[in-house]
PAFIMAR-818203 format. One record per residue (C-alpha): residue in three letters; y, z, x; residue number from 0. Coordinates in steps of 0.02 Angstrom, whole numbers, plus 50000, padded with zeros to 5 digits. Each point is the difference from the previous one (the first is absolute). Layout:
<atoms>
type ala&v Y&w Z&u X&seq NUM
...
</atoms>
This chain:
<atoms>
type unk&v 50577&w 50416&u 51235&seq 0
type unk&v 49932&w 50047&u 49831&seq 1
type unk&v 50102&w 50187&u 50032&seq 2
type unk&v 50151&w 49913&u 50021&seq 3
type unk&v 49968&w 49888&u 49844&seq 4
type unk&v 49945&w 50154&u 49911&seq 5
type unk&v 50187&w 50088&u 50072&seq 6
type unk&v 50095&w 49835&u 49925&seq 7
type unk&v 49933&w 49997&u 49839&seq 8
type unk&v 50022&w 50211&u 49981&seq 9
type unk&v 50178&w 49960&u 50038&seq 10
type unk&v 50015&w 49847&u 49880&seq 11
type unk&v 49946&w 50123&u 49874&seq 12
type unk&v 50119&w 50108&u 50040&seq 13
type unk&v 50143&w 49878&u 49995&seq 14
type unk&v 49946&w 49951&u 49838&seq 15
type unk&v 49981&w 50179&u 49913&seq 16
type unk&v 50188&w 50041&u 50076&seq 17
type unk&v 50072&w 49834&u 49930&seq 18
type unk&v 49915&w 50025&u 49853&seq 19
type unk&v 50063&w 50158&u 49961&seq 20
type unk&v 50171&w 49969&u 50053&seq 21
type unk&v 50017&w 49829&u 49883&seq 22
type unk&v 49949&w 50135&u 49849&seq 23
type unk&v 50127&w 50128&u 50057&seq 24
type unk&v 50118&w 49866&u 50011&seq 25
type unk&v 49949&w 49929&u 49813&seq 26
type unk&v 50029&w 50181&u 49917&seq 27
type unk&v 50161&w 50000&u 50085&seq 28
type unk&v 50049&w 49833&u 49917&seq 29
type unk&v 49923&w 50054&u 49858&seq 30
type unk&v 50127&w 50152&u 49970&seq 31
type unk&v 50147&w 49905&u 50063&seq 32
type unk&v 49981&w 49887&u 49855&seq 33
type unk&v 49994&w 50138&u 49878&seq 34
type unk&v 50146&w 50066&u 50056&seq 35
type unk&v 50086&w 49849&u 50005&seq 36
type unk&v 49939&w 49988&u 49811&seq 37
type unk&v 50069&w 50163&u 49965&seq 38
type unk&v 50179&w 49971&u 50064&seq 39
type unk&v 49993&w 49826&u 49940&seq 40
type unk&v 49953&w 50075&u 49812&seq 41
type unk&v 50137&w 50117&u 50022&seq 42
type unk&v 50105&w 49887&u 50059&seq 43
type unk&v 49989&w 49878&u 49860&seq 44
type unk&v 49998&w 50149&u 49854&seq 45
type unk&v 50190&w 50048&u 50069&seq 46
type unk&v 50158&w 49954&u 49899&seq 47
type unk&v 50079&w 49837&u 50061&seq 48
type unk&v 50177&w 50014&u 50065&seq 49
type unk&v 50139&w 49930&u 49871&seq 50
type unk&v 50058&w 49843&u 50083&seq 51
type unk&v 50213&w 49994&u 50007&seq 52
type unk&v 50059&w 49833&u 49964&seq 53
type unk&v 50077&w 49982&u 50212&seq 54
type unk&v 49848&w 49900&u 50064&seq 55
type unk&v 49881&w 50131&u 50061&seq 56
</atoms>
């Protein structure tokens, strides 16, 4: 009984470590997403605006 409890708990642990490190893999991911979103976004924005023509567009 206590083995078993002992077993469960080891693998609780391990659940925990794994999701653990996988939520931080997953926050560095979002992490350079959003700089490169800032990056295009920056260069985006610094670009020359297209002339408008007087039709609509």
């Amino acid at each position: 009984m206590i083995k078993e409890e002992i077993n469960k708990n080891k693998q609780e642990l391990k659940d925990y470590i794994y999701n653990k490190k996988w939520i931080e893999e997953r926050l560095e991911d979002i992490k350079e997403r959003r700089s490169l979103l800032n990056k295009i976004t920056t260069t985006l924005s610094d670009m020359p605006k297209r002339k408008s023509k007087n039709n609509g567009y």
